[in-house]
C-alpha positions as CSV (number, residue, x, y, z in Angstrom):
1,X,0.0,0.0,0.0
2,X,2.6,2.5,0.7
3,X,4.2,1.8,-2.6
4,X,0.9,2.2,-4.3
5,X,0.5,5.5,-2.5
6,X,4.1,7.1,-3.0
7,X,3.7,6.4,-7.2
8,X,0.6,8.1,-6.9
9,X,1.8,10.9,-5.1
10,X,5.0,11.6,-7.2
11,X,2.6,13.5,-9.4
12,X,2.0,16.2,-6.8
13,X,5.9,16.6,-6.4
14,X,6.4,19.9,-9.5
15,X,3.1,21.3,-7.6
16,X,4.6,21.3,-4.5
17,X,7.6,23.3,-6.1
18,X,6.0,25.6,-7.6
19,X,4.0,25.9,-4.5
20,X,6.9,26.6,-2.3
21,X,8.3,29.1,-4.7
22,X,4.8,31.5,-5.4
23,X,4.6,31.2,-1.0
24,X,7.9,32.7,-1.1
25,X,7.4,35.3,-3.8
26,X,4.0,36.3,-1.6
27,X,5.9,36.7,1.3
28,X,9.1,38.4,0.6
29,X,6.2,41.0,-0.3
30,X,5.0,40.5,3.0
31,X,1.9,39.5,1.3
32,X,0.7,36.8,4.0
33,X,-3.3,36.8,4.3
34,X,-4.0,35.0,0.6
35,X,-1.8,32.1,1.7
36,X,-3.5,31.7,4.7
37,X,-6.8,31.9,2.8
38,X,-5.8,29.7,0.1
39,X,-4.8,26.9,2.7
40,X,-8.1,26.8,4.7
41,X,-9.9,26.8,1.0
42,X,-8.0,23.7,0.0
43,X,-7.8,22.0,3.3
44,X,-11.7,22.4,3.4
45,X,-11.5,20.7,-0.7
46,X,-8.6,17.8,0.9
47,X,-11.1,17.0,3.8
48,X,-13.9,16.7,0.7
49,X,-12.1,15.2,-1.6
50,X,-10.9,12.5,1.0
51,X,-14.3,11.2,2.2
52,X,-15.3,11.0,-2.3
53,X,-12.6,9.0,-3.4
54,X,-12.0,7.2,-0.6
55,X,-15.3,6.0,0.9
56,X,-17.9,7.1,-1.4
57,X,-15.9,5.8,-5.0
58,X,-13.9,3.3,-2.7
59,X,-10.6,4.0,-4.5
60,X,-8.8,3.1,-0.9
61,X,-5.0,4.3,-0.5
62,X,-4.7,5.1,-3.8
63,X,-7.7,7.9,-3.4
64,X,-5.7,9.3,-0.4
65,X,-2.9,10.2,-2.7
66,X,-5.2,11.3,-5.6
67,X,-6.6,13.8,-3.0
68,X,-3.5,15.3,-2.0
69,X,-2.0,15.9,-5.2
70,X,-5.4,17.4,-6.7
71,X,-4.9,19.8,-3.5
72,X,-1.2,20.6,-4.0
73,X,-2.4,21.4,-7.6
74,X,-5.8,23.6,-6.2
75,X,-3.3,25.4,-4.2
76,X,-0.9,26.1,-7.4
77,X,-3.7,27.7,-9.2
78,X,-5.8,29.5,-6.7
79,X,-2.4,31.4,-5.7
80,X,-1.6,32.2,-9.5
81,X,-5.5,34.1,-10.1
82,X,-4.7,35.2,-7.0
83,X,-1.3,37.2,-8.4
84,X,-2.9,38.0,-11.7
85,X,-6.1,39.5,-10.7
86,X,-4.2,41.3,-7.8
87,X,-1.7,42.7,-9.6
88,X,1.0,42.0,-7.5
89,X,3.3,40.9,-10.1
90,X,2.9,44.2,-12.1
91,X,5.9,46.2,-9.7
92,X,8.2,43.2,-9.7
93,X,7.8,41.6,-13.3
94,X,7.6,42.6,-16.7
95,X,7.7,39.1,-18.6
96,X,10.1,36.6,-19.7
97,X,13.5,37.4,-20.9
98,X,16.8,36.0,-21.4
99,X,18.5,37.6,-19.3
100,X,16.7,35.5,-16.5
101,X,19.6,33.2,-17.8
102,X,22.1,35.5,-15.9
103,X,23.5,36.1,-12.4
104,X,22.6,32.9,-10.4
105,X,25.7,32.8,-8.7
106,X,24.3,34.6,-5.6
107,X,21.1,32.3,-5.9
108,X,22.6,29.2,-5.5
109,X,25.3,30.7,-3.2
110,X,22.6,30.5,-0.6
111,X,20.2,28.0,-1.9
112,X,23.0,25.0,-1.8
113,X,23.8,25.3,1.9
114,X,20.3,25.8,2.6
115,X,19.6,22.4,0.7
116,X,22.3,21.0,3.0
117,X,20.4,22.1,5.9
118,X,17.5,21.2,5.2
119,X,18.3,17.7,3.9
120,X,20.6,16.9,6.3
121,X,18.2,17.1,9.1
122,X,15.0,15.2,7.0
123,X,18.0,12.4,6.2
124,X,18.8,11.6,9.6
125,X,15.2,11.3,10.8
126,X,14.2,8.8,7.7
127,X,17.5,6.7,8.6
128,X,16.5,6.3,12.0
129,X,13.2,5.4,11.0
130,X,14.8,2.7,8.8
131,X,16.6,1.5,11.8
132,X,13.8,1.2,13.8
133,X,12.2,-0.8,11.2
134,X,14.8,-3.4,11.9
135,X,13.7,-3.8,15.8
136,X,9.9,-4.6,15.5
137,X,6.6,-3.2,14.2
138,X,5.5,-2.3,18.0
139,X,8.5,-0.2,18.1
140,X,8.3,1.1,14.3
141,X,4.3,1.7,15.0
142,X,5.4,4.0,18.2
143,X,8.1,5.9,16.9
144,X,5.9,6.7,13.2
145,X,3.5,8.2,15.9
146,X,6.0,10.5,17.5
147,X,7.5,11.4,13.9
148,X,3.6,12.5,13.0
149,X,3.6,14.7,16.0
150,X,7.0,15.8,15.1
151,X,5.9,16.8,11.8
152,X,2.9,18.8,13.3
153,X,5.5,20.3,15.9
154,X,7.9,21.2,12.7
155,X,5.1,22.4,10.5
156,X,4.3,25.1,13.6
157,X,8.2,26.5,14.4
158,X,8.2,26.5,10.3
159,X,5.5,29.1,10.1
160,X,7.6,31.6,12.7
161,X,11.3,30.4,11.1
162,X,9.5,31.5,7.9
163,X,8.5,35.2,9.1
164,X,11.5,35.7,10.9
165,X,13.8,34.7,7.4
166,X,11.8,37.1,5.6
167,X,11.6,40.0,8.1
168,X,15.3,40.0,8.8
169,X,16.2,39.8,5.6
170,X,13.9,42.9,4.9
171,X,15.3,44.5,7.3
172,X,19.0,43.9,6.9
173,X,18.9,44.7,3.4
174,X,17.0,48.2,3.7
175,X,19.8,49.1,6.6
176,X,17.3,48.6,9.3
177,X,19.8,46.7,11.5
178,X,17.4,47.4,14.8
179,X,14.7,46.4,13.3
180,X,16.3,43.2,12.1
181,X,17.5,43.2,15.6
182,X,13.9,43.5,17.1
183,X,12.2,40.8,15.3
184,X,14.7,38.6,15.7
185,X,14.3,38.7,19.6
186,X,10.4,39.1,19.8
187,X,10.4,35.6,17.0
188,X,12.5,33.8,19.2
189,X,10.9,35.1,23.0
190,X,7.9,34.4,21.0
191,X,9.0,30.9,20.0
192,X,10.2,29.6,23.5
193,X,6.8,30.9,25.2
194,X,4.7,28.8,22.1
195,X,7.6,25.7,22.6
196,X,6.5,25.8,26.5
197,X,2.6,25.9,25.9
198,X,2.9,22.5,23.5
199,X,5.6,20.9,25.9
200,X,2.6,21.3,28.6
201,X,0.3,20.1,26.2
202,X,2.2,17.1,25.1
203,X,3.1,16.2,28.5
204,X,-0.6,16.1,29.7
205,X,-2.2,14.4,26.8
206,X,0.7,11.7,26.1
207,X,-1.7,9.2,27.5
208,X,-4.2,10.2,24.8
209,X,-2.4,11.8,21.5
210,X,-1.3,8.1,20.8
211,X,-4.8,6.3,20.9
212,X,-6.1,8.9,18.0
213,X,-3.0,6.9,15.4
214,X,-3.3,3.2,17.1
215,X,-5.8,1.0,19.5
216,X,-2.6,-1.4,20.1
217,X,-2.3,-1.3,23.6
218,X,1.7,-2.1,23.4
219,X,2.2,0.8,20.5
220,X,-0.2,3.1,22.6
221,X,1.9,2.1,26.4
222,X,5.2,2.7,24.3
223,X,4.4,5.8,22.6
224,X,3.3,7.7,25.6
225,X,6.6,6.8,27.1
226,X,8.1,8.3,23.5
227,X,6.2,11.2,23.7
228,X,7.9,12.2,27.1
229,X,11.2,12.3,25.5
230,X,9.4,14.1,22.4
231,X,7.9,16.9,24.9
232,X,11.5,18.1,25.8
233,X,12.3,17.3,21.9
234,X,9.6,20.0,20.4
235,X,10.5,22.7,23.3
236,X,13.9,22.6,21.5
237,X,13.2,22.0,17.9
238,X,11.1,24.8,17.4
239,X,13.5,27.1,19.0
240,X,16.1,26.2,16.8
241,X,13.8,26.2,13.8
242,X,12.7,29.5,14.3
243,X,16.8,30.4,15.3
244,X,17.7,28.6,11.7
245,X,15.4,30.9,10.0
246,X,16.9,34.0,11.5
247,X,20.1,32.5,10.6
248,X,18.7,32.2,7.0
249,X,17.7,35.6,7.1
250,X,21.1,36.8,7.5
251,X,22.4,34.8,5.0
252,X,24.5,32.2,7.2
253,X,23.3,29.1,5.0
254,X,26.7,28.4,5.2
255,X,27.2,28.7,8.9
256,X,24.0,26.3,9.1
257,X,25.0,23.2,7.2
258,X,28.2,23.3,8.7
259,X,26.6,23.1,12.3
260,X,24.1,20.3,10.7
261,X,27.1,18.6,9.6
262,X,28.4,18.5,12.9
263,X,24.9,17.7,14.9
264,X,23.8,15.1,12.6
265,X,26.0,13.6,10.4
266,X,29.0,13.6,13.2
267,X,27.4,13.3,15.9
268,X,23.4,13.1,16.6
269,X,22.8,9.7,13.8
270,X,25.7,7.9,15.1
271,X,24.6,8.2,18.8
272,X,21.5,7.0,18.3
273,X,22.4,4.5,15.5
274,X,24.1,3.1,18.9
275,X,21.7,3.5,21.6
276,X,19.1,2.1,19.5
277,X,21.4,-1.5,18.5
278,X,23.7,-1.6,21.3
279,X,22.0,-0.8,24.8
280,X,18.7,-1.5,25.9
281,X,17.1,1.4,24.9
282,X,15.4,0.3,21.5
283,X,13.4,2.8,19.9
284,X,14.0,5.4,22.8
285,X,17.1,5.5,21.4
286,X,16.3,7.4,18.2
287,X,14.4,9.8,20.7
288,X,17.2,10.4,22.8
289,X,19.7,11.2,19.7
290,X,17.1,13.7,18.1
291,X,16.2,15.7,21.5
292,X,20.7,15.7,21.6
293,X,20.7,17.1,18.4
294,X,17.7,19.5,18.8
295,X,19.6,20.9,21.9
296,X,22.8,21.1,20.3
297,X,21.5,23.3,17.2
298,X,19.3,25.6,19.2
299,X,22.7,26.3,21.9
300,X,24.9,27.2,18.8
301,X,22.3,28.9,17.0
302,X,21.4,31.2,19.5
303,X,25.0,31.6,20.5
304,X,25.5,33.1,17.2
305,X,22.1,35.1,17.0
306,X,23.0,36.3,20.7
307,X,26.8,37.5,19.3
308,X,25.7,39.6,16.3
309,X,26.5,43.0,15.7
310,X,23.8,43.6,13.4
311,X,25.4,46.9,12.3
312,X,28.1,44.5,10.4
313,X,25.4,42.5,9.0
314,X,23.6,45.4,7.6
315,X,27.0,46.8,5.8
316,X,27.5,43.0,4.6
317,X,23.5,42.4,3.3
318,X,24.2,45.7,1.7
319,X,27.9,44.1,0.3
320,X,25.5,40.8,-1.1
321,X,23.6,43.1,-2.8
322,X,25.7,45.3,-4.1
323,X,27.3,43.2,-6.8
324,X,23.7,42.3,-8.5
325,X,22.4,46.2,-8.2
326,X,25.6,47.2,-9.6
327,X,25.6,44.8,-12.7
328,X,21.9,46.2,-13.4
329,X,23.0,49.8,-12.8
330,X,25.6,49.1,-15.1
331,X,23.0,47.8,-17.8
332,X,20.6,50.8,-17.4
333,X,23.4,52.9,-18.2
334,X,24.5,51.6,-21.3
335,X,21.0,51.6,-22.3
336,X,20.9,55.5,-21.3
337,X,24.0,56.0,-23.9
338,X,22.8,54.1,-26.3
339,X,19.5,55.6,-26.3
340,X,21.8,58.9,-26.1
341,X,23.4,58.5,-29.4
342,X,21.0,57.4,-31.2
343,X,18.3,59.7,-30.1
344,X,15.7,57.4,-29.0
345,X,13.6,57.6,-26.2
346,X,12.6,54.8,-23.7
347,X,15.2,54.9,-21.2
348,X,13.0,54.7,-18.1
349,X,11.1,51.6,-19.3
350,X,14.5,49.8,-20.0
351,X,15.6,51.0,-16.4
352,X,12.0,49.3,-14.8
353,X,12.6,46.4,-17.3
354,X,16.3,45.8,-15.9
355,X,15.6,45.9,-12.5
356,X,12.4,43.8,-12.8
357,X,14.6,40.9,-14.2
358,X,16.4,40.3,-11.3
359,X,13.1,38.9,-9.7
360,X,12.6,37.0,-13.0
361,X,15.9,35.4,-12.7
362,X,14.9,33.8,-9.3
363,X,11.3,32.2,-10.9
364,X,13.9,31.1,-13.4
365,X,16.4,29.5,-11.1
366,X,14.1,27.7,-9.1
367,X,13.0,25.7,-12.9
368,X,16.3,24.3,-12.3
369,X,15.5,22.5,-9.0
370,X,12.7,21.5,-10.8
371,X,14.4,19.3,-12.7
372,X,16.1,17.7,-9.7
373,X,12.7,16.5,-9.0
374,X,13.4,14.2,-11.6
375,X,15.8,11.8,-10.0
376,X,13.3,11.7,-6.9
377,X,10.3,10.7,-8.8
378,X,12.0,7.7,-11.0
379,X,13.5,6.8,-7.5
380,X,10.2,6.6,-5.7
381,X,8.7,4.4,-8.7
382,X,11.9,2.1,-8.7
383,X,11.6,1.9,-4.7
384,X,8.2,1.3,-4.0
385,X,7.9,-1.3,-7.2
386,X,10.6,-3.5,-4.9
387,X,7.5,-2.5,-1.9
388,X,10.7,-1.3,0.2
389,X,10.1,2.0,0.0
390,X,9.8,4.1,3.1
391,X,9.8,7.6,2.4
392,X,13.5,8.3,1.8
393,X,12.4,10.2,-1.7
394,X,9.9,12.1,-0.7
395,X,12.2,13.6,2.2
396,X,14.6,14.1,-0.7
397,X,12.3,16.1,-2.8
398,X,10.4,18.1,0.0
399,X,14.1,18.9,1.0
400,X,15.1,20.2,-2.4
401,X,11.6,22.6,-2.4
402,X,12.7,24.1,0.8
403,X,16.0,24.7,-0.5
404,X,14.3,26.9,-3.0
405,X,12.3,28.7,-0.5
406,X,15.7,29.7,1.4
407,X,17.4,31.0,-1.7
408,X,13.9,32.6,-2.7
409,X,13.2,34.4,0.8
410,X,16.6,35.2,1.1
């Protein structure tokens, strides 16, 4: 079945990219309201769709998958009449051109390491997952459980890491360096005080939050004991999520997949590779590892936050940015000669044109993780034809769309 619903599902994958990238395009606009919209429209059209394919037309698993991707695709087109009847596009985009083909150098100077951070972290969670497939389907049952609260706990610090990428970055780059400083501090005070209100939440309904997934009473006992070590797990993730964004939003991707390098791939996997196999731990194991790496990216992240002069990021955003205005202001001003000796007019719409294109080459850029999709897709048809398929792709490719976000918002 979960082959059957992965091939299905492949076909929402180039929806879910473009969706990441017009959510990004919104919101470095600080255009937030029609996403929020959108998303209560289409989960209310999920929900529908749900209970018509898959108890009405009895199309099972598969009709699951069929609903998700039809929503992915909803969500595509409701934001694009949403841009063209808005006019929101009019100030930042005057229409295809070749010259979207230029300048991605600073594009993928922060969208790499953002893929590295972002993968990095999905990866290790989907090994351990495999891992705990090896010690028994009580044990896999309870810890899927604690990865679907972990997911929920995710998709919450995600919002906040999201508006604090975009509102530093705003900030930093108009040589606002208090301001950046500001939100940066109310984001994470904010975080820590929602972190606390689910830890309480998760520690008082442990008992219950498992029954909702399983009515195994050994899954059920051994998740409640998981979700103790996942209450202390989500007070620190979502710190650190909402710390990574700020990090994002100064433009340290770099500074982030090195510290993921260090938390996951050095440390945090092995250790729980080992408390899972070799001690008596099990399952908790994996918990264990993932609250150690949690802790150790939210100390180091809001070392460096804490450590900031913000006045030297400002002068450095302003550095980034420099090299890109300066190419265009270059352009405009061979356009102003030209039109100079030859005694044609149009300068100013070839100055909106130039700088327009700079957006334009970003929509571009992100066609070429597109294409990385590619590899994913085939992969998830290959893997769940063998039925061993257990995610691994669908991490990859919802990795690769949030590396587009980061260079996007950024």
């Amino acid at each position: 079945y979960g082959g059957l619903y992965v091939k299905t599902f492949t076909f929402g994958f180039p929806a879910f990219a473009i969706e990441f990238s017009l959510f990004k395009y919104l919101h470095a606009q600080s255009i937030v309201v029609p996403s929020l919209v959108i998303g209560v429209i289409t989960n209310i059209l999920n929900a529908g769709m749900h209970g018509l394919f898959v108890y009405l037309w009895e199309f099972g698993i598969k009709g699951s998958a069929v609903s998700l991707v039809l929503t992915h695709w909803f969500i595509v087109i409701f934001h694009i009449i949403y841009i063209y009847t808005s006019k929101v596009y009019v100030a930042t985009w005057s229409g295809f051109s070749f010259e979207c083909l230029q300048d991605w150098y600073m594009f993928f100077r922060f969208a790499l390491p953002g893929l590295a951070m972002i993968c990095l972290e999905y990866w290790g969670i989907e090994i351990l997952t495999f891992i705990t497939g090896l010690l028994g389907e009580t044990q896999l049952g309870a810890h899927t459980i604690v990865i679907n609260m972990m997911v929920i706990g995710f998709t919450i610090g995600s919002g906040l890491s999201v508006a604090a990428c975009v509102r530093v970055g705003n900030h930093l780059g108009a040589q606002n360096p208090e301001g950046a400083m500001t939100v940066s501090r109310v984001t994470l005070a904010f975080a820590v005080s929602l972190a606390l209100i689910i830890f309480l939440i998760i520690q008082i309904l442990r008992g219950y939050i498992p029954r909702i997934f399983s009515s195994d009473t050994e899954v059920v006992e051994l998740a409640s004991e998981l979700l103790l070590y996942y209450s202390f797990m989500c007070l620190l993730d979502i710190t650190q999520g909402v710390a990574s964004g700020i990090i994002r939003g100064m433009g340290h991707q770099a500074f982030g997949a090195g510290v993921n390098v260090a938390v996951y791939v050095l440390m945090g996997t092995p250790l729980s590779i080992c408390l899972m196999l070799l001690t008596a731990l099990n399952v908790r194991g994996a918990s264990v590892g993932l609250c150690v790496c949690a802790g150790l990216q939210a100390i180091t992240y809001l070392t460096k936050i804490l450590l900031t002069d913000w006045d030297k990021e400002s002068l450095r955003a302003l550095k980034v940015t420099d090299g890109e205005v300066s190419q265009v202001r270059e352009d405009i001003t061979f356009e102003i000669q030209v039109t100079d000796n030859s005694g044609k007019n149009g300068c100013v719409e070839s100055d909106l044109k130039k700088i327009r294109c700079i957006v334009l080459r970003r929509v571009c850029t992100a066609a070429v993780f597109l294409s990385l999709l590619v590899g994913g897709i085939l992969s998830d048809w290959y893997l769940s034809s063998l039925q061993e398929h257990n995610g691994f792709s669908t991490y990859t490719n919802t990795s690769l769309m949030n590396s587009t976000e980061i260079g996007i918002s950024t």
